[in-house]
C-alpha positions as CSV (number, residue, x, y, z in Angstrom):
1,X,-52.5,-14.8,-35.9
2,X,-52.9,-11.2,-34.9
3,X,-50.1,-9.1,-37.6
4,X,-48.7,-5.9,-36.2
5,X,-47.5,-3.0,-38.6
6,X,-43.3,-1.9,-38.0
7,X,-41.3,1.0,-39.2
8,X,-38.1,0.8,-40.6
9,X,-36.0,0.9,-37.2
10,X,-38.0,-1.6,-35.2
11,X,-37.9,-3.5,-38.7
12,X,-33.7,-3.6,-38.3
13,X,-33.9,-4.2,-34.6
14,X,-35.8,-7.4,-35.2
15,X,-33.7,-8.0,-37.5
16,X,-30.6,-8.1,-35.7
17,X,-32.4,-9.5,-32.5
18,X,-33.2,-12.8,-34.2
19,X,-30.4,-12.8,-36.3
20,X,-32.0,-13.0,-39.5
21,X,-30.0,-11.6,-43.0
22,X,-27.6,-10.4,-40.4
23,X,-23.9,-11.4,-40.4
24,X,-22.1,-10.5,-37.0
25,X,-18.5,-10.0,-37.1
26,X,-16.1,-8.9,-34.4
27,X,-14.2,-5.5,-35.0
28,X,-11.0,-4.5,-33.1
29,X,-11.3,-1.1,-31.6
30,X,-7.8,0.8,-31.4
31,X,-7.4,4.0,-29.3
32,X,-4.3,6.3,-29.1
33,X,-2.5,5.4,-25.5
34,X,-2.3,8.8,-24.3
35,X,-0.3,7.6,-20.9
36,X,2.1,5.8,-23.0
37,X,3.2,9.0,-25.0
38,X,3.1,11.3,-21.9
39,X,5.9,8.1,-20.9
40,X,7.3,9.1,-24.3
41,X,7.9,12.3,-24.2
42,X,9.0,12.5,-20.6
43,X,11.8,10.4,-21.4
44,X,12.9,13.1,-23.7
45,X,12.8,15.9,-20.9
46,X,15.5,14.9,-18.6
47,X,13.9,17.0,-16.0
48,X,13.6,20.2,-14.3
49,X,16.5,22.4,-13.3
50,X,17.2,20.5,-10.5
51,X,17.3,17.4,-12.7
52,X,14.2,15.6,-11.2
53,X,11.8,13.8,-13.4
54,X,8.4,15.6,-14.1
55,X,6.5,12.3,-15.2
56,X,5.7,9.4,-13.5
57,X,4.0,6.4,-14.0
58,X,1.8,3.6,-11.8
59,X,2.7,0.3,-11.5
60,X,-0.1,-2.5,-12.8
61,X,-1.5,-4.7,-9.7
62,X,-3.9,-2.3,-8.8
63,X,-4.2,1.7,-7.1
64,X,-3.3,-0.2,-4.0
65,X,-0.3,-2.6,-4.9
66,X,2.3,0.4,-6.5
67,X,5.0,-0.2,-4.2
68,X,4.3,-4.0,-3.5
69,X,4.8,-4.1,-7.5
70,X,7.6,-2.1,-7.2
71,X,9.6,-4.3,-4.6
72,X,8.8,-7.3,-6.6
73,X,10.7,-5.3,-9.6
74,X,13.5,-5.0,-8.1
75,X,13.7,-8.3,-6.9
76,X,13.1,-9.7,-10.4
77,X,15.9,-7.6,-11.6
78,X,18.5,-8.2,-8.9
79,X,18.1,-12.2,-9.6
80,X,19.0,-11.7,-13.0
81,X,16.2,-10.3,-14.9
82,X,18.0,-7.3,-16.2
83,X,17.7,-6.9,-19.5
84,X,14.5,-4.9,-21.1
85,X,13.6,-8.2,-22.7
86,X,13.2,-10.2,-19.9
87,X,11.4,-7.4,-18.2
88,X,9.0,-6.9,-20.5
89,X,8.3,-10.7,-20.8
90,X,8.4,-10.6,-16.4
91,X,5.1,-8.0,-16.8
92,X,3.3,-10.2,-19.3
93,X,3.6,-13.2,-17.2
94,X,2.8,-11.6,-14.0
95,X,-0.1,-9.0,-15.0
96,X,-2.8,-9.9,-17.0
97,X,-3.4,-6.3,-17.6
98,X,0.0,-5.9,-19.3
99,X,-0.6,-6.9,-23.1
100,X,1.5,-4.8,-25.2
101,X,5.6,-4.4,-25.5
102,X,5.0,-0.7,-25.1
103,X,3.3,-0.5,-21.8
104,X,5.8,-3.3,-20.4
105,X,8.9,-0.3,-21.6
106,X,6.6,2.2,-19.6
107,X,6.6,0.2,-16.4
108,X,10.6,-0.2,-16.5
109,X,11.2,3.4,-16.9
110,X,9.1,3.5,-13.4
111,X,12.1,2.6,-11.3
112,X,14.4,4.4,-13.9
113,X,13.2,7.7,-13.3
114,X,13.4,7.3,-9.0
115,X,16.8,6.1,-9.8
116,X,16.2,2.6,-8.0
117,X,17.9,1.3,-11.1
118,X,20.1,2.4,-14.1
119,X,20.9,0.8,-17.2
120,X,25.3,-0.2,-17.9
121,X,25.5,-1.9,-21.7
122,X,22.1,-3.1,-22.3
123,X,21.7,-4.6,-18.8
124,X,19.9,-3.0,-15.5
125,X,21.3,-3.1,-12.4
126,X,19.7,-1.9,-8.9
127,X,21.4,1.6,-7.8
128,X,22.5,1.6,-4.4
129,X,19.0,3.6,-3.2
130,X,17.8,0.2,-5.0
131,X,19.6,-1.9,-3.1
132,X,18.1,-0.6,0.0
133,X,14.9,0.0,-0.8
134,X,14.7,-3.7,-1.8
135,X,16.7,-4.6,1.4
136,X,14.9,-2.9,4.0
137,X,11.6,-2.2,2.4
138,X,11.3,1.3,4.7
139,X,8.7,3.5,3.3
140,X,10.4,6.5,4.6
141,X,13.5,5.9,2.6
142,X,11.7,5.4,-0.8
143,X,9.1,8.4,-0.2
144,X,12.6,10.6,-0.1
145,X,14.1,8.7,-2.7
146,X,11.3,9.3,-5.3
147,X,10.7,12.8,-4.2
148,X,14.7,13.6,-4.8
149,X,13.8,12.6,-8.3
150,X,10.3,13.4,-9.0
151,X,9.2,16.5,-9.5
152,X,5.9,17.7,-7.4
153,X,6.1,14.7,-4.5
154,X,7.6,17.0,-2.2
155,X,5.0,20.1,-3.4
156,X,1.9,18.3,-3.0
157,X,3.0,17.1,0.9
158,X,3.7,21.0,1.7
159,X,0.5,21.7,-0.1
160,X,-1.9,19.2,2.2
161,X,0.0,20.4,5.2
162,X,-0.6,24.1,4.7
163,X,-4.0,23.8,3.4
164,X,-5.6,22.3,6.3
165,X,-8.7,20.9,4.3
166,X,-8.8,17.9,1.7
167,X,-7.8,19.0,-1.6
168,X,-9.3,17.5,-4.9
169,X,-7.0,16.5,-8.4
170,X,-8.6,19.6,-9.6
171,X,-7.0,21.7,-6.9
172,X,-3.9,20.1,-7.0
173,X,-3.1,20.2,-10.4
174,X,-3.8,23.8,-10.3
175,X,-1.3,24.4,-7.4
176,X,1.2,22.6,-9.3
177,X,0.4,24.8,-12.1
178,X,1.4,27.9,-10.7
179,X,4.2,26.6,-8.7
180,X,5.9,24.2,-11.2
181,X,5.5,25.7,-14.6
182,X,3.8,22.5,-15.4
183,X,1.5,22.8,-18.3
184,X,0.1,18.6,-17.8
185,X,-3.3,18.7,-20.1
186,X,-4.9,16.2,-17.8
187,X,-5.1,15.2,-14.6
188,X,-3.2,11.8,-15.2
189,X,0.5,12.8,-13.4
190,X,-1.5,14.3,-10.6
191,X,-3.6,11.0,-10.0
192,X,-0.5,9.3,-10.5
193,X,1.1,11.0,-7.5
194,X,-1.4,11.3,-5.3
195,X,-1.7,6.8,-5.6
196,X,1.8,6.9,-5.1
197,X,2.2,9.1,-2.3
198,X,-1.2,6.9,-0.8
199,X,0.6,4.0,-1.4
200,X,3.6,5.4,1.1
201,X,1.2,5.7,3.4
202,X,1.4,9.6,3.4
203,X,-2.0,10.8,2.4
204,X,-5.1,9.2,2.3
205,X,-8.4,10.1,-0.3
206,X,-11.4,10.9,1.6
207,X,-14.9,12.1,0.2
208,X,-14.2,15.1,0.0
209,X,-10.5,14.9,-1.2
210,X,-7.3,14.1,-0.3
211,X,-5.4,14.8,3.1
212,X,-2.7,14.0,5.4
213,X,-2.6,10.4,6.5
């Protein structure tokens, strides 16, 4: 049998390759949720001068299913599903994504912060821009809803329009920098916005950026 000479490192990598004097064990990798504390603290700021909301969140379902999520929310919550408990245990049964108590409390301060729904001793109840977003389901209606309460929806439609040219996340953030006195570290509440506004069917992402739809 020929015998071939190994260092050290191929040594190991044999090792560990066949498994021999090597004991695998499975380690659980835990990372700060940056998107749930940018939640966090947003619910501390109750908003710009005008009183609208500078964060916003997705929805889970996917980039393309925000407001299809959204609808079944508030359907969930007007047949009876209107306590934080059962909403948080509505997400876990209906996303697979949705593991952890914390993200489920994200996703109902979604609505919260459009004001589709508001919270009376312990239990939510659609607000009457709820109850007609989830009655007629008109796009129109919820994009002027959310942008009454969100900070920057409004901005970044003006922005597209006057531009004339797709505009990147980079580009946006930075217009919503000097406009807003936003100081957002990432590019996570722009992305967020620009999905949602997408999902209104108001812009749409190109190659080159993003642009009027």
């Amino acid at each position: 049998m020929p015998v071939a000479l190994v260092n050290g490192d191929k040594l190991v990598t044999l090792l560990i390759k066949h498994r021999v004097g090597v004991r695998v064990e499975n380690v659980e990798l835990r990372a700060v949720d940056a998107d749930y504390f940018e939640n966090v603290e947003a619910n501390k700021d109750k908003g710009d001068g005008a009183g609208k909301n500078r964060t916003i969140w997705p929805l889970p379902g996917g980039t393309t299913s925000y407001v299809d999520t959204l609808f079944k929310f508030l359907r969930a919550v007007d047949r009876g599903k209107n306590t934080k408990n059962k909403l948080i245990a509505w997400f876990r049964d209906n996303f697979d994504t949705v593991k952890s108590e914390n993200t489920a409390s994200g996703y109902i301060n979604v609505p919260r912060s459009m004001r589709l729904i508001e919270m009376t001793d312990g239990k939510l109840y659609l607000t009457p821009a709820g109850k007609q977003v989830l009655a007629k389901r008109d796009l129109g209606f919820l994009y002027d809803t959310i942008a009454a309460n969100v900070l920057g929806i409004d901005e970044i439609i003006e922005f597209l329009e006057t531009s004339g040219e797709p505009q990147t996340e980079e580009s946006v953030l930075e217009f919503l920098k000097q406009n807003l006195d936003v100081e957002w570290s990432s590019f996570a509440q722009v992305s967020f916005r620009l999905y949602w506004l997408m999902n209104l069917e108001k812009i749409k992402k190109t190659e080159d950026g993003w642009i009027l739809a």
